[in-house]
MOPAC internal coordinates of N, CA, C and O (Angstrom, degrees):
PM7 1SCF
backbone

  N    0.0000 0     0.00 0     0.00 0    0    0    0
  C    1.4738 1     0.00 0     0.00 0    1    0    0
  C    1.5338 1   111.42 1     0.00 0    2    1    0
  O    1.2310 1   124.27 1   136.72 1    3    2    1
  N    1.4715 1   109.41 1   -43.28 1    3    2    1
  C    1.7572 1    99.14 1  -157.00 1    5    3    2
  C    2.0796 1    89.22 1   -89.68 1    6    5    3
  O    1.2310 1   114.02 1  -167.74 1    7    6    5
  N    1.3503 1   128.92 1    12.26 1    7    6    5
  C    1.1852 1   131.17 1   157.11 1    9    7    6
  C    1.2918 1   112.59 1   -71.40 1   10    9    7
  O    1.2310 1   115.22 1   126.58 1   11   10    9
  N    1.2171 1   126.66 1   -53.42 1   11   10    9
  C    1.6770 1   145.36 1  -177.41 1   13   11   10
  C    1.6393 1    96.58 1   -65.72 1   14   13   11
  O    1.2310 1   114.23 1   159.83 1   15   14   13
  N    0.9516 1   128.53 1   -20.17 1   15   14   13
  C    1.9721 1   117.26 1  -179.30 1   17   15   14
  C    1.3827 1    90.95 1   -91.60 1   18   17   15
  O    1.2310 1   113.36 1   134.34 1   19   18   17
  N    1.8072 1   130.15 1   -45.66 1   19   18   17
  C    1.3505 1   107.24 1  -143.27 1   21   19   18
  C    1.6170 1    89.72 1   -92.42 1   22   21   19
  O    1.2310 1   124.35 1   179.77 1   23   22   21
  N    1.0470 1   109.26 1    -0.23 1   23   22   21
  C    2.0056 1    99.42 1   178.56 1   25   23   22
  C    1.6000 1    82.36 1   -87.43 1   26   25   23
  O    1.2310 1   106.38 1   106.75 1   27   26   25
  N    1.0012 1   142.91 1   -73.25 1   27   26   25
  C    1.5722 1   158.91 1  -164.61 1   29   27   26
  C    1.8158 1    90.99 1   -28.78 1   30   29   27
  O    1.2310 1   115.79 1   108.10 1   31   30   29
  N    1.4542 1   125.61 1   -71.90 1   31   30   29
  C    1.2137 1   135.12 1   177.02 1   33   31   30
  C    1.6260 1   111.47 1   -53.80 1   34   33   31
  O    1.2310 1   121.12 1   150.22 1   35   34   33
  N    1.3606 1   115.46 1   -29.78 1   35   34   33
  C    1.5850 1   121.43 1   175.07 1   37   35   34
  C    1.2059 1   107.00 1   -71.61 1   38   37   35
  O    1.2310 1   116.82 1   131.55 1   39   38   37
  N    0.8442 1   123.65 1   -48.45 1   39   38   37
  C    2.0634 1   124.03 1   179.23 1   41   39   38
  C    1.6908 1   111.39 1   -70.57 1   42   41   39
  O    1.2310 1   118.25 1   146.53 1   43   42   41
  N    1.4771 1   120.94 1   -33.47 1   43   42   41
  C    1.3083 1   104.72 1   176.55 1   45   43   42
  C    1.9236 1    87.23 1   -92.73 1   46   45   43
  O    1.2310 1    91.26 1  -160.74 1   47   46   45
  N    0.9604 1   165.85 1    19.26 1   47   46   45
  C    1.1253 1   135.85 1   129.03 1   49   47   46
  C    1.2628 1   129.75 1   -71.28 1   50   49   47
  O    1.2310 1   118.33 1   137.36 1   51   50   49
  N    1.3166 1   120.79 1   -42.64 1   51   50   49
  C    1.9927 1   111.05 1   149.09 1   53   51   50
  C    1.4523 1   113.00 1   -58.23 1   54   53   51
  O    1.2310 1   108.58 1   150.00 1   55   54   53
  N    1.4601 1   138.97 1   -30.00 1   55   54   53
  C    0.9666 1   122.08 1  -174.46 1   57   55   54
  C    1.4884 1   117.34 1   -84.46 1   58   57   55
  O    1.2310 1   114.95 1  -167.17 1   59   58   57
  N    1.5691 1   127.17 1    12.83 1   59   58   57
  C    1.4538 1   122.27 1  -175.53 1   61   59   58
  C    1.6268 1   105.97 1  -108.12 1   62   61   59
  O    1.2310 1   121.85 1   156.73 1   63   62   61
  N    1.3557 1   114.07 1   -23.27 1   63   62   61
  C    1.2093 1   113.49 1  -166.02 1   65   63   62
  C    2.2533 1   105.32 1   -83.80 1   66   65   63
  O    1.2310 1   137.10 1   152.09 1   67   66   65
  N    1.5592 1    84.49 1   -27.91 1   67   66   65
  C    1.6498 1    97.20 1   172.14 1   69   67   66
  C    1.4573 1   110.26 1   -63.88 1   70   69   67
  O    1.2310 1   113.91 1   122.80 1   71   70   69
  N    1.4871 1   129.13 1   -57.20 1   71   70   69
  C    1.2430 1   149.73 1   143.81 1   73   71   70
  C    1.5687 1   103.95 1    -4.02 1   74   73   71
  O    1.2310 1   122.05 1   109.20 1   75   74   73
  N    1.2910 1   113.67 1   -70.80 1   75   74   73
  C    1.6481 1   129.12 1  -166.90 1   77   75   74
  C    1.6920 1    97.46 1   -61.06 1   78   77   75
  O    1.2310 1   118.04 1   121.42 1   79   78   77
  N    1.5198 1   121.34 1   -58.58 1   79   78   77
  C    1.2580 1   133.40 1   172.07 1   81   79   78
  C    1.3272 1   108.56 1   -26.81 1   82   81   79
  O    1.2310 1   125.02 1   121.23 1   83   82   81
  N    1.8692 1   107.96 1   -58.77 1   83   82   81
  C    1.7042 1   113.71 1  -155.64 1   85   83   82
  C    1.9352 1    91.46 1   -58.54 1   86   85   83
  O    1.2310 1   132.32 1   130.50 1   87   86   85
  N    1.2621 1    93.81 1   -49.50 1   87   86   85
  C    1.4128 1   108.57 1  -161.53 1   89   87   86
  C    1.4622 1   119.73 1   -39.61 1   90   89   87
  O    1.2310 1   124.87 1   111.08 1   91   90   89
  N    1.8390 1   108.25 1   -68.92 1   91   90   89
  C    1.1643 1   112.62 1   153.59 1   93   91   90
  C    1.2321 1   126.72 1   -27.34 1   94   93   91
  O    1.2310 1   107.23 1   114.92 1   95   94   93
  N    1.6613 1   141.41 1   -65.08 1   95   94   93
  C    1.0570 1   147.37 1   173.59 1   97   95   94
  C    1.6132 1   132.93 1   -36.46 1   98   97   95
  O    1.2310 1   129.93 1   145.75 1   99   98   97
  N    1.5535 1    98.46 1   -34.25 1   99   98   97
  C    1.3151 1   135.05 1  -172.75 1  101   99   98
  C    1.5028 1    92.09 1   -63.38 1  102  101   99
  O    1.2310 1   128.70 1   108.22 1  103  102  101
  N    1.7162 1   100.84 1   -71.78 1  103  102  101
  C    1.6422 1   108.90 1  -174.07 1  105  103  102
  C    0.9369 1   106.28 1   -67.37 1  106  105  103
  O    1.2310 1   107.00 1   159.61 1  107  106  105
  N    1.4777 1   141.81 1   -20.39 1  107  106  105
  C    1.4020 1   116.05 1   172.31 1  109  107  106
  C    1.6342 1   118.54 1   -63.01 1  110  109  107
  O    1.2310 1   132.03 1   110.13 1  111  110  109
  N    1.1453 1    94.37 1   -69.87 1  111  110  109
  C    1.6852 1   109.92 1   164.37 1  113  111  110
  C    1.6554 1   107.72 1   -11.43 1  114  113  111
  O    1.2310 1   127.92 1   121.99 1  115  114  113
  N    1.4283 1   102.36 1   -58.01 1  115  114  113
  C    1.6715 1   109.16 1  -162.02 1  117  115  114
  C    1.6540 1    87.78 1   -80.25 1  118  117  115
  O    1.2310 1   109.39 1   122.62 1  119  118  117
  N    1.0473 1   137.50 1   -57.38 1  119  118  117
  C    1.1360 1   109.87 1  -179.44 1  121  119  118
  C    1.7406 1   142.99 1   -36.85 1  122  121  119
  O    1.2310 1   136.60 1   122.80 1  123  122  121
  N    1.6282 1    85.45 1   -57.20 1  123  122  121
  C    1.6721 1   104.27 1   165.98 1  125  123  122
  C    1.8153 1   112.60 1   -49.01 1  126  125  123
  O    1.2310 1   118.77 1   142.99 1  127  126  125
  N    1.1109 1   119.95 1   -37.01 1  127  126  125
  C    1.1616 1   127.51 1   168.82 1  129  127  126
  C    1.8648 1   111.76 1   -50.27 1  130  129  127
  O    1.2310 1   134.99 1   104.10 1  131  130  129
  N    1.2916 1    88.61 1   -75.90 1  131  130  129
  C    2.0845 1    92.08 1  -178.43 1  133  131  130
  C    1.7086 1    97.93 1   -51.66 1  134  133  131
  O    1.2310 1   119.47 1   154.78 1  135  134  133
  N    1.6739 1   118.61 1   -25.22 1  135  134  133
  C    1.4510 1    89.29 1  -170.98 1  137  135  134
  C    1.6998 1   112.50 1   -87.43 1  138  137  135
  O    1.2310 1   123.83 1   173.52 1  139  138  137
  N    1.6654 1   110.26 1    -6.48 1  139  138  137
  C    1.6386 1   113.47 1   169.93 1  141  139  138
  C    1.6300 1   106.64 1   -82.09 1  142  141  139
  O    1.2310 1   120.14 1   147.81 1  143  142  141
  N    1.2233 1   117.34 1   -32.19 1  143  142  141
  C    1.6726 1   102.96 1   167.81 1  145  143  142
  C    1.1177 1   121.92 1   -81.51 1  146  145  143
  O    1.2310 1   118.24 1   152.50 1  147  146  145
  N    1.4375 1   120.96 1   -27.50 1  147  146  145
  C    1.7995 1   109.61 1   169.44 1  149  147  146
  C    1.8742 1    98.96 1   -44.34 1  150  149  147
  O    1.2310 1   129.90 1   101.21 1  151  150  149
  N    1.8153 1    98.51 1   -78.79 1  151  150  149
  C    1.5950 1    99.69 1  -179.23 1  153  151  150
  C    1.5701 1   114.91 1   -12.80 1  154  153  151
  O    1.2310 1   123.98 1    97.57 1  155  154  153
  N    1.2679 1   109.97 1   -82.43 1  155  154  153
  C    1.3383 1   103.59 1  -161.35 1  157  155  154
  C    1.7360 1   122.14 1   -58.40 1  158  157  155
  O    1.2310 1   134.02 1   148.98 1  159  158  157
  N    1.6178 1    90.50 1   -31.02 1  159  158  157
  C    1.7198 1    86.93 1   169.42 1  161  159  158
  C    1.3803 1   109.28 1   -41.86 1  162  161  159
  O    1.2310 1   124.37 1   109.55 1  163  162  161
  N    1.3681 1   109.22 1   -70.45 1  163  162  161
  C    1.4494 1   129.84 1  -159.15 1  165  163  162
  C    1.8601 1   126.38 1   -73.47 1  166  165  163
  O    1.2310 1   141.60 1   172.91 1  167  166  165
  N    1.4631 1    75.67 1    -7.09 1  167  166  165
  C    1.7231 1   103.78 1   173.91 1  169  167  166
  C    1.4519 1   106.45 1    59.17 1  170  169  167
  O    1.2310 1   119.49 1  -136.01 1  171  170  169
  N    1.5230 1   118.57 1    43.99 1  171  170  169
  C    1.2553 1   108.05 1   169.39 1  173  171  170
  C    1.7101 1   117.29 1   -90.45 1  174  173  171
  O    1.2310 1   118.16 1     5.89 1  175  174  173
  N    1.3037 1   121.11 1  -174.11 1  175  174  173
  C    1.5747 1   106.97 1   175.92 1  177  175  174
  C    1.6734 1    82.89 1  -130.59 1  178  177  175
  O    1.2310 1   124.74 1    -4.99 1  179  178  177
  N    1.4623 1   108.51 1   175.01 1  179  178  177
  C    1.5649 1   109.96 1   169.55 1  181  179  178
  C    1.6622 1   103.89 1  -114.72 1  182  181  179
  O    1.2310 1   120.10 1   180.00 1  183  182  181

């Protein structure tokens, strides 16, 4: 049993920091996004 928790606890500890990655990425993405539709709203160029 206490083999099956610490593999169980081993996978969500690599699996949170990947998680954090997606996340970050996500908001970046979404950011870069609002900053290509401001531009074009506003018709700026960079």
């Amino acid at each position: 049993m206490e083999l099956k928790w610490s593999r169980k606890i081993k996978k969500i500890e690599v699996a949170l920091p990947l998680q954090i990655l997606l996340v970050n990425v996500l908001i970046l993405d979404i950011k870069q996004l609002i900053c290509v539709v401001n531009i074009k709203q506003n018709g700026y160029v960079q």
